[in-house]
MIKOLSE-535866 format. One record per residue (C-alpha): residue in three letters; chain; x, z, y. Coordinates in pm, 1 decimal. Layout:
BEGIN
+---------+------+----------+----------+----------+
: drenkol : voba :        x :        z :        y :
+---------+------+----------+----------+----------+
:     ALA :    A :        X :        Z :        Y :
...
+---------+------+----------+----------+----------+
END
This chain:
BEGIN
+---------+------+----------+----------+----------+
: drenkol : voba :        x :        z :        y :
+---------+------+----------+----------+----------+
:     UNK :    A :  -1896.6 :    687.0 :  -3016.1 :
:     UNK :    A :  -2051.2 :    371.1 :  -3083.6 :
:     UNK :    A :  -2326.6 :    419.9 :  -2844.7 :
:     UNK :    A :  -2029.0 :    486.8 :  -2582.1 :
:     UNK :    A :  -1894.1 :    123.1 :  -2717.9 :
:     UNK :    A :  -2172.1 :    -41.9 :  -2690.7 :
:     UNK :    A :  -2239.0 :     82.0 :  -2294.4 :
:     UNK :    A :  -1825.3 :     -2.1 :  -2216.3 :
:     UNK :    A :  -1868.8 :   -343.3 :  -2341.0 :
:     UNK :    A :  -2246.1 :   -434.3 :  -2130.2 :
:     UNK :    A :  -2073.2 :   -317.4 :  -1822.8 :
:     UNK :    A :  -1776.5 :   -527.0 :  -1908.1 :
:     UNK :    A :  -1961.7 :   -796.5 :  -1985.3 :
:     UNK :    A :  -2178.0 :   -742.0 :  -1684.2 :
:     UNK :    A :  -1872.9 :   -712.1 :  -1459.8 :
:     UNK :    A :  -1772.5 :   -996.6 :  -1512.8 :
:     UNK :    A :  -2063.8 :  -1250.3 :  -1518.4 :
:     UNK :    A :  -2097.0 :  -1094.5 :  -1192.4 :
:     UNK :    A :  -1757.0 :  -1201.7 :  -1035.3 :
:     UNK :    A :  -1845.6 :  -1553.7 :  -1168.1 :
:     UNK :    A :  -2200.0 :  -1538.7 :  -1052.2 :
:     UNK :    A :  -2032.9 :  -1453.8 :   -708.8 :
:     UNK :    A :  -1798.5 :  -1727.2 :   -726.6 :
:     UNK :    A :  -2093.0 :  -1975.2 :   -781.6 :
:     UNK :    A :  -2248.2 :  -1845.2 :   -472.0 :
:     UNK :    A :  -1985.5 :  -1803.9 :   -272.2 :
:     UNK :    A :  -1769.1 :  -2121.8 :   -347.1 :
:     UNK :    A :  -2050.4 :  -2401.3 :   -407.6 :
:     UNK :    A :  -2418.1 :  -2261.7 :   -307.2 :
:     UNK :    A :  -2365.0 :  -2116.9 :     22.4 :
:     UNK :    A :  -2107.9 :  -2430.6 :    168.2 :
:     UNK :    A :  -2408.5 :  -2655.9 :     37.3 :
:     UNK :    A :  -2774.9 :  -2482.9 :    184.4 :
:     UNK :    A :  -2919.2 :  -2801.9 :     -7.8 :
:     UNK :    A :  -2891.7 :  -2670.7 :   -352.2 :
:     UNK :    A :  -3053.7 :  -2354.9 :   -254.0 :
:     UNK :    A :  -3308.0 :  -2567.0 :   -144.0 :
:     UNK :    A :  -3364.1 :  -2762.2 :   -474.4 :
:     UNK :    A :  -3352.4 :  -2442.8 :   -666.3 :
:     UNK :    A :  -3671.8 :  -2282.8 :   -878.8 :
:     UNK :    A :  -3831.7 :  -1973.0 :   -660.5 :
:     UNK :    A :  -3640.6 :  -1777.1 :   -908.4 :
:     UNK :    A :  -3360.0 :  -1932.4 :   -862.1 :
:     UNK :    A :  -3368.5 :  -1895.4 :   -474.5 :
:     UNK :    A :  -3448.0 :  -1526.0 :   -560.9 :
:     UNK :    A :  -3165.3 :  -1458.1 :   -771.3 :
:     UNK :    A :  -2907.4 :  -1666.4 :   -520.2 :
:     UNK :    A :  -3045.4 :  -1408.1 :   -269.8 :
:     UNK :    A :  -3027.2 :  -1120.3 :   -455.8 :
:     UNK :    A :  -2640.0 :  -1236.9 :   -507.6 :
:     UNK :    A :  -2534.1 :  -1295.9 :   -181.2 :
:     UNK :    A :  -2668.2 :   -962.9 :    -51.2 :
:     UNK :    A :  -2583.0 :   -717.7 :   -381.3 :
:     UNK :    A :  -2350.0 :   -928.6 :   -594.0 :
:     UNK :    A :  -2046.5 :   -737.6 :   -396.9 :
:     UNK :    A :  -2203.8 :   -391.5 :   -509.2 :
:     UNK :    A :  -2277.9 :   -486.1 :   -840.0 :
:     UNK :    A :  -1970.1 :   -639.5 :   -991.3 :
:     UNK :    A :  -1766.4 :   -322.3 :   -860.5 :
:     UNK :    A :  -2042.2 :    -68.3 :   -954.4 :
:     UNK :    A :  -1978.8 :   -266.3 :  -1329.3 :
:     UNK :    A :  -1631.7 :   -253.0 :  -1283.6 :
:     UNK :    A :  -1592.7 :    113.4 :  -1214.5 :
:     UNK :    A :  -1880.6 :    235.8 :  -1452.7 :
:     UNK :    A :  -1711.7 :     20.0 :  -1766.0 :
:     UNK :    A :  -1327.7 :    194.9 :  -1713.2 :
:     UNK :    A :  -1452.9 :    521.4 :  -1653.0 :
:     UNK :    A :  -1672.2 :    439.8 :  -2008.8 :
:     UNK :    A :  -1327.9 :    346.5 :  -2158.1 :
:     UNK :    A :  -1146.8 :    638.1 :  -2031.7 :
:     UNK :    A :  -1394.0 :    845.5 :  -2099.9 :
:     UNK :    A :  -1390.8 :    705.7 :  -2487.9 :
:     UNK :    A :   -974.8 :    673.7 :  -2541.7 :
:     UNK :    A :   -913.4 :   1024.6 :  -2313.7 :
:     UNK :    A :  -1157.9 :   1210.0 :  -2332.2 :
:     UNK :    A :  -1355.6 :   1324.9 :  -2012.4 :
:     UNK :    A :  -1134.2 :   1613.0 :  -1864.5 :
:     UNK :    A :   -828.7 :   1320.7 :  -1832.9 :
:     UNK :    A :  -1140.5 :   1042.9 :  -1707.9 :
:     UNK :    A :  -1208.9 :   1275.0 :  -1444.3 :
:     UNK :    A :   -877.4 :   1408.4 :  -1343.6 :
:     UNK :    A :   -791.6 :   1006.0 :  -1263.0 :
:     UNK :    A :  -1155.0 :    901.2 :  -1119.5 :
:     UNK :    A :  -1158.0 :   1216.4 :   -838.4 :
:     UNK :    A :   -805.6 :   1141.7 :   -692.1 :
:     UNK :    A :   -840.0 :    825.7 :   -695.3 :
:     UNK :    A :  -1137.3 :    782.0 :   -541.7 :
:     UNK :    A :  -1099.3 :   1065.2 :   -272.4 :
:     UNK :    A :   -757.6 :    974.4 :   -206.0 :
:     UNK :    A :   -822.6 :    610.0 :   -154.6 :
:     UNK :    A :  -1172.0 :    683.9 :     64.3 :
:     UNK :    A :   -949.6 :    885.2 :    271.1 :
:     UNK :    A :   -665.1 :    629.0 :    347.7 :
:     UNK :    A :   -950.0 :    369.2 :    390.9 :
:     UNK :    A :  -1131.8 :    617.6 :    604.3 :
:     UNK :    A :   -818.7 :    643.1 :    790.6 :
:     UNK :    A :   -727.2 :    302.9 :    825.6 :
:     UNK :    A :  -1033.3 :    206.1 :    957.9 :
:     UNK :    A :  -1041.3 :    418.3 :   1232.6 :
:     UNK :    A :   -639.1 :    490.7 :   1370.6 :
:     UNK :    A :   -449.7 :    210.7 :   1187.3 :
:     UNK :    A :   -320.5 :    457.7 :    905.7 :
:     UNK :    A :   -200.8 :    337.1 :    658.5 :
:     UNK :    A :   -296.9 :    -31.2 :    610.6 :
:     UNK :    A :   -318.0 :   -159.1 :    999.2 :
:     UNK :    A :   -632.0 :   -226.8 :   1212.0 :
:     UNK :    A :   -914.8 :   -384.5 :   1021.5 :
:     UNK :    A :  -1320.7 :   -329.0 :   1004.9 :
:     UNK :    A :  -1572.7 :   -385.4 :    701.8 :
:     UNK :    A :  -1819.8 :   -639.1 :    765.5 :
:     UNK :    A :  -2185.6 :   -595.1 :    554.1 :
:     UNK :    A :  -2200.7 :   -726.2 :    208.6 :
:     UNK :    A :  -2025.9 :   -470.0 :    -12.8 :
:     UNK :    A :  -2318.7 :   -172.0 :     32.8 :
:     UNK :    A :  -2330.0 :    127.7 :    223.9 :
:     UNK :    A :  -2055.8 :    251.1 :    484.5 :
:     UNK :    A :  -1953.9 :    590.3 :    434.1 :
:     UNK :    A :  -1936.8 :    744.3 :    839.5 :
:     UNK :    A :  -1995.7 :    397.7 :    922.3 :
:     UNK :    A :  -1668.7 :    268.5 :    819.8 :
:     UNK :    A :  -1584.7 :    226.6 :    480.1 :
:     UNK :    A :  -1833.6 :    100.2 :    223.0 :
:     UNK :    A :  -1869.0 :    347.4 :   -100.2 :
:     UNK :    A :  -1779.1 :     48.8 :   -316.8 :
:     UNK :    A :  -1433.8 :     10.1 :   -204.9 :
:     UNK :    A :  -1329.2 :    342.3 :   -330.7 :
:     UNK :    A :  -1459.0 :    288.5 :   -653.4 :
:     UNK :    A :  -1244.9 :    -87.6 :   -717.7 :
:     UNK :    A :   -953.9 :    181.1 :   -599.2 :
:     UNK :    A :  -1044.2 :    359.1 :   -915.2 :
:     UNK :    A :  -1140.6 :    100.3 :  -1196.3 :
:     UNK :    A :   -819.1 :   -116.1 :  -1031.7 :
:     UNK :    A :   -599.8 :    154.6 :  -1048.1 :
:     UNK :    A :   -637.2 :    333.1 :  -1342.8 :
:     UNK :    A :   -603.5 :    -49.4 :  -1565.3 :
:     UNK :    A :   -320.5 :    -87.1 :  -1397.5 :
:     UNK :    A :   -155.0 :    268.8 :  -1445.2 :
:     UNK :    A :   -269.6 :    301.0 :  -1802.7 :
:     UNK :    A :    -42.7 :    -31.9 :  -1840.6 :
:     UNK :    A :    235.7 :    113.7 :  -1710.2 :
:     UNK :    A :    235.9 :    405.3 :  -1832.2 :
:     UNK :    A :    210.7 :    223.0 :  -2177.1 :
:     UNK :    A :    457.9 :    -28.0 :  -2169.9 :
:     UNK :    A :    679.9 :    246.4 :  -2043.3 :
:     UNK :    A :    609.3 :    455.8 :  -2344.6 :
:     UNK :    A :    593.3 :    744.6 :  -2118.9 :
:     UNK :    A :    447.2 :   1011.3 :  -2354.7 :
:     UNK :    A :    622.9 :    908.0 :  -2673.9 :
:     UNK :    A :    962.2 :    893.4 :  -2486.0 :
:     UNK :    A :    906.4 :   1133.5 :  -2211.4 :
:     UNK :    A :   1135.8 :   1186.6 :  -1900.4 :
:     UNK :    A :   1094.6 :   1177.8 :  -1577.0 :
:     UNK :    A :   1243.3 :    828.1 :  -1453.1 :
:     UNK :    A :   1004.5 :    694.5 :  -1699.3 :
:     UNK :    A :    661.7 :    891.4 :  -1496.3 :
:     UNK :    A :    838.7 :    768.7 :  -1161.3 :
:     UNK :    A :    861.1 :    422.9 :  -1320.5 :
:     UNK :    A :    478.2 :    429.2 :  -1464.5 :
:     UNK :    A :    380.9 :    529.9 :  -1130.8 :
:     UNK :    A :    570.3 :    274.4 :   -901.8 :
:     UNK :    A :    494.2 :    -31.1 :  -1162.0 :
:     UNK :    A :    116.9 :     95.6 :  -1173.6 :
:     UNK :    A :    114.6 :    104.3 :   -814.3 :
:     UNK :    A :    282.4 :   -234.6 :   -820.5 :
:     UNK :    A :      7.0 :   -413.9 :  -1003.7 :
:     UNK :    A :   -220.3 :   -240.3 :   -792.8 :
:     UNK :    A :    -85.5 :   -407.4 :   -447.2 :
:     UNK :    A :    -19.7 :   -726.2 :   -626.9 :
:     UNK :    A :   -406.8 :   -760.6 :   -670.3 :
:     UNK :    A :   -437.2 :   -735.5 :   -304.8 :
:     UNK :    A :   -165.5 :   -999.2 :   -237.7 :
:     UNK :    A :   -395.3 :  -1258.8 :   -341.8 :
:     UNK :    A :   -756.7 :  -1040.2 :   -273.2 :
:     UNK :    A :   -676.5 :  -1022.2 :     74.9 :
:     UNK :    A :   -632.5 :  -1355.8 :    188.6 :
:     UNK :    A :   -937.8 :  -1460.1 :      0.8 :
:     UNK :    A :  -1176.6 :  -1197.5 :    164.9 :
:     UNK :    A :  -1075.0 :  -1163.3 :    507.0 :
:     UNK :    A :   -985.4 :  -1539.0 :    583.2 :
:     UNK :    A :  -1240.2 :  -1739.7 :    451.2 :
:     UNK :    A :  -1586.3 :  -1893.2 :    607.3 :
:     UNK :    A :  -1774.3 :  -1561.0 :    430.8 :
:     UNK :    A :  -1534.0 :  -1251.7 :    512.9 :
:     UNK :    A :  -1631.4 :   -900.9 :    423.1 :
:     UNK :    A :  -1315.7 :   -740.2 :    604.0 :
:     UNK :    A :  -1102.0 :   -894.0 :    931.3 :
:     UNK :    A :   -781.4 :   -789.3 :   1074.8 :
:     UNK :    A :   -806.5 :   -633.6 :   1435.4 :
:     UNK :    A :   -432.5 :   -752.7 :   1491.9 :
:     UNK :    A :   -352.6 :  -1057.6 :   1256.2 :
:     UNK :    A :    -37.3 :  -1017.9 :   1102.3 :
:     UNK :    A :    264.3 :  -1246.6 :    937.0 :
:     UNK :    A :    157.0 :  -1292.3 :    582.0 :
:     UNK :    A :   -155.7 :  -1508.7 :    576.8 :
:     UNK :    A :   -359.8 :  -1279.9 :    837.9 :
:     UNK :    A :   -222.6 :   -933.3 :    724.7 :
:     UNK :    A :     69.4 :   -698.6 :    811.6 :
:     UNK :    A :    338.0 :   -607.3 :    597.6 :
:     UNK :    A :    173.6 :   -315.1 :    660.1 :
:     UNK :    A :   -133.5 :   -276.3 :    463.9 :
:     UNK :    A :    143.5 :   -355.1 :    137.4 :
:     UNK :    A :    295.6 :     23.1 :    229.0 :
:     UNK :    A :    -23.9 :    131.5 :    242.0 :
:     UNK :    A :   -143.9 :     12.3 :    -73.4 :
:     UNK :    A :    180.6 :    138.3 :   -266.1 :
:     UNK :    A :    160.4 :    460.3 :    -89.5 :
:     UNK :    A :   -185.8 :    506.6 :   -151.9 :
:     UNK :    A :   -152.8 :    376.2 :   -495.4 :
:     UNK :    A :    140.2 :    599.7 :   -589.6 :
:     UNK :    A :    -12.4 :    924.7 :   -468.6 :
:     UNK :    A :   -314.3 :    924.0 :   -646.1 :
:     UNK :    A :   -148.5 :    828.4 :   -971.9 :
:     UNK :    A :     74.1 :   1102.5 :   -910.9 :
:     UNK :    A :   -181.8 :   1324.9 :   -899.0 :
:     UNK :    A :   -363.1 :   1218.2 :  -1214.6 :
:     UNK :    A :      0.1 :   1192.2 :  -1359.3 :
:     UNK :    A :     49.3 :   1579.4 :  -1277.2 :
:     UNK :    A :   -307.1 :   1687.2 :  -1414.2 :
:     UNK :    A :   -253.0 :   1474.6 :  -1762.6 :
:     UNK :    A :    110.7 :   1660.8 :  -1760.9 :
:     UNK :    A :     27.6 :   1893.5 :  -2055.9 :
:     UNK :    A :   -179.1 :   1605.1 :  -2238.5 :
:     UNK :    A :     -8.5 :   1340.9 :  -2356.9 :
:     UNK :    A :   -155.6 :    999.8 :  -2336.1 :
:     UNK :    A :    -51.6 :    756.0 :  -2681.2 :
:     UNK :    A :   -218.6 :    447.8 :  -2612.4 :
:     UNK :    A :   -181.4 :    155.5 :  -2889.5 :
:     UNK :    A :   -191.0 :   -246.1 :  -2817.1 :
:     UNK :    A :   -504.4 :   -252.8 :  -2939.4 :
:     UNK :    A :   -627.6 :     12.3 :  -2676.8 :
:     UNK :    A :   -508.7 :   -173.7 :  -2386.4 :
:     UNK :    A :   -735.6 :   -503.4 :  -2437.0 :
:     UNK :    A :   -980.7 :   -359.0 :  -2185.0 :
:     UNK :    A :   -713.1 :   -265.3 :  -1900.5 :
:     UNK :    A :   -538.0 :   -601.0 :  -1947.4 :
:     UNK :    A :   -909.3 :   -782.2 :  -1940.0 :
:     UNK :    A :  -1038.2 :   -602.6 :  -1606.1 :
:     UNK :    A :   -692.7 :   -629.6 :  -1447.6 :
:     UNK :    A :   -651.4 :  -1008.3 :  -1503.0 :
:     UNK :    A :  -1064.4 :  -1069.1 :  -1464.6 :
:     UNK :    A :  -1024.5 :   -925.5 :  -1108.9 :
:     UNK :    A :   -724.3 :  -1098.4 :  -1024.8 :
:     UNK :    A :   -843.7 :  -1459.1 :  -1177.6 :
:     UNK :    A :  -1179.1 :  -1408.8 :   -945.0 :
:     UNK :    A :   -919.3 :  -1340.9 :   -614.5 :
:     UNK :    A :   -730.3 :  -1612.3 :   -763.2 :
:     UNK :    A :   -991.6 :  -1876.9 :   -749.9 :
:     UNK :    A :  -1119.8 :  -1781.8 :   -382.9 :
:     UNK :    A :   -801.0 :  -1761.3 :   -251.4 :
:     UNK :    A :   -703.7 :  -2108.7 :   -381.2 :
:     UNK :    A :  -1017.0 :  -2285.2 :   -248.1 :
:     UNK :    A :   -920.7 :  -2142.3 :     66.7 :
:     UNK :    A :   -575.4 :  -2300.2 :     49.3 :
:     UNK :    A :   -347.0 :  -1953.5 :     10.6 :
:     UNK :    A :   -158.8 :  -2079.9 :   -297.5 :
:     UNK :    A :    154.4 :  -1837.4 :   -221.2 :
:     UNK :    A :    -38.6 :  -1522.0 :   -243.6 :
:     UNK :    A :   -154.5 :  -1634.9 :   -575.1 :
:     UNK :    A :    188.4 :  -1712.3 :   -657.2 :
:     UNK :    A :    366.6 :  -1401.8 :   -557.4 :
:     UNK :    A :     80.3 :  -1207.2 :   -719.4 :
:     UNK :    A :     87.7 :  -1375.4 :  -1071.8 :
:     UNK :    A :    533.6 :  -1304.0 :  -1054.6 :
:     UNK :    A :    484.7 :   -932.4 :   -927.7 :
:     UNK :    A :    121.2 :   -874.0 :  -1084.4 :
:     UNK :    A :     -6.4 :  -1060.7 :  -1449.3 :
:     UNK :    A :    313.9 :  -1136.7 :  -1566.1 :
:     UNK :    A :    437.4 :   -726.6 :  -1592.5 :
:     UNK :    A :     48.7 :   -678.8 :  -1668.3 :
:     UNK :    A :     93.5 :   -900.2 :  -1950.7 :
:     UNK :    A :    438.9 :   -766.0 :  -2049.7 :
:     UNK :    A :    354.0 :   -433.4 :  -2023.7 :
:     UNK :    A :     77.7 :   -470.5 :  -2244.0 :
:     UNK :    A :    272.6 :   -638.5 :  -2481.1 :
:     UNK :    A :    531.6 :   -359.6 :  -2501.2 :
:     UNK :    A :    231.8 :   -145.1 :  -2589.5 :
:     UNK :    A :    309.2 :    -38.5 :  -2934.8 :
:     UNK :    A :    139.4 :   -204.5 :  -3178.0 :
:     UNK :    A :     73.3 :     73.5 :  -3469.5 :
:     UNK :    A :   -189.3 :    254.4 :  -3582.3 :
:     UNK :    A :   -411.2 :    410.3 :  -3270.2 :
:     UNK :    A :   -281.3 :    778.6 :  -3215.2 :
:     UNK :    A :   -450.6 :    831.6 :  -2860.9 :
:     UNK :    A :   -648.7 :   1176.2 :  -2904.9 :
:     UNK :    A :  -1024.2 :   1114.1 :  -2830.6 :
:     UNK :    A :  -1190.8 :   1490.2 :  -2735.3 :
:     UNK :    A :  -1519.9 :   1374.9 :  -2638.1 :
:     UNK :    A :  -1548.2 :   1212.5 :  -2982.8 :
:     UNK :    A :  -1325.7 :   1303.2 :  -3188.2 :
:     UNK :    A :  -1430.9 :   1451.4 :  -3550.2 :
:     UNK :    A :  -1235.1 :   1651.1 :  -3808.8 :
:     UNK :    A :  -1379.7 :   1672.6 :  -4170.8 :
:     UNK :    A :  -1236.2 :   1935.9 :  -4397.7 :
:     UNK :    A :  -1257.6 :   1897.9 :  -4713.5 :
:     UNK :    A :  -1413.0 :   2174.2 :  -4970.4 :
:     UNK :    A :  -1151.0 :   2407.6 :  -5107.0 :
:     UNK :    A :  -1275.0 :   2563.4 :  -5451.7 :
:     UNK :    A :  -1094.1 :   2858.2 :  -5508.7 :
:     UNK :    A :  -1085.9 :   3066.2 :  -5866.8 :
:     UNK :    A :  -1058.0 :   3408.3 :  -5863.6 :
:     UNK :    A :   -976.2 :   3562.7 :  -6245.3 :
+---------+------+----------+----------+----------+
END
């Protein structure tokens, strides 16, 4: 248990020093070539090292410190049954996307977020699919108290609110990584809202919806009793992610993405968390979980 801790909270940690690293390069290094210039050869090394991997890394940090943290509060069967949808479901809408249109509209990957899976779709994009969606489902389905006050409008509502926050995200990630000087996606056919059809929003609640369905139907027999206190790390990784779209997309000059996403996207994050009941931790823990008996003397005459 505590070693499992201890490796959640490095890859937090790591996660995000990376996003800020990232905004350091991305928002005041690369539009001025002369600091680079003035910089230590380590520092020139590690700007570098940045600008070609810091993409990878902050998501491979991401991903790696939820699944830890699902792992730890649900034990792996219920990690796993979110992780494989998710990340298969989402590759395959991406996948999709990139090549017909389906679901999101026409758009291409540039380089700078690691290898392209057939060409297409780099594998990191499937995992932010995962460590994104699962935060923002586990808030939902939390702040709904959907397993202490089961029915089924609440698991429709958990699902449609989880893929909610998930879209949200992309309301202000979009903008900020497709229009900018240093893009690492571009729309094929521009559309209405700041360079993107209404279009990829479907495709992100659809795609959103479906694989928390699935993960919704495989935890159906396993309820899921997450306190307050075991929602810090969900409500940190949602609103970590969504502060470093917020602060590109502002020095870009897309203030009503950020806007929209903080009414539609932190403030039910927030709220949702907050409904999170606030008693003692009753979330089962199989991976780690220990029962003691105690010894029972027995006297025969």
């Amino acid at each position: 248990m505590r070693q499992l801790v201890i490796a959640e909270r490095v890859c937090l940690i790591g996660h995000i020093v990376s996003m800020v690293f990232g905004l350091v390069g991305i928002l005041l290094v690369v539009p001025n070539a002369e600091i680079i210039m003035n910089l230590t050869e380590v520092g020139q090394t590690a700007m570098q090292w940045s600008m070609a991997g810091g993409g990878v890394v902050y998501m491979i940090l991401g991903a790696a410190a939820v699944f830890l943290y699902a792992y730890r509060t649900l034990g792996l069967g219920r990690a796993l049954a979110f992780l494989l949808p998710s990340v298969f479901i989402s590759l395959g809408s991406e996948l999709s996307g990139t090549s017909t249109g389906f679901p999101f509209g026409h758009y291409s990957y540039l380089s700078g977020l690691g290898y392209k899976i057939a060409g297409l779709v780099p594998f990191t994009i499937p995992l932010s699919w995962f460590y994104v969606g699962c935060v923002s489902y586990l808030l939902a389905r939390a702040g709904l108290e959907v397993d202490k006050k089961p029915s089924l409008l609440r698991h429709i509502g958990a699902i449609a609110l989880g893929a909610l926050l998930l879209t949200s995200w992309d309301f202000v990630l979009d903008p900020a990584m497709s229009q900018t000087s240093l893009p690492f996606w571009y729309w094929q056919q521009p559309g209405p809202f700041f360079g993107m059809p209404y279009q990829n929003f479907a495709g992100w609640m659809g795609t959103g919806a479906l694989f928390m369905t699935v993960a919704a139907f495989l935890w159906r027999n396993n309820p899921i009793k997450l306190e307050r206190s075991q929602l810090n790390l969900p409500l940190i990784v949602y609103l970590g992610n969504f502060t470093f779209a917020t602060v590109m997309s502002l020095a870009a000059g897309f203030s009503i993405p950020v806007l929209l996403g903080l009414l539609i996207g932190v403030a039910p994050a927030v709220a949702l968390w907050w409904q999170g009941s606030n008693g003692q931790p009753v979330a089962m823990e199989p991976a780690t979980q220990e029962i003691s008996v105690a010894n029972v003397k027995v006297a025969l005459k």
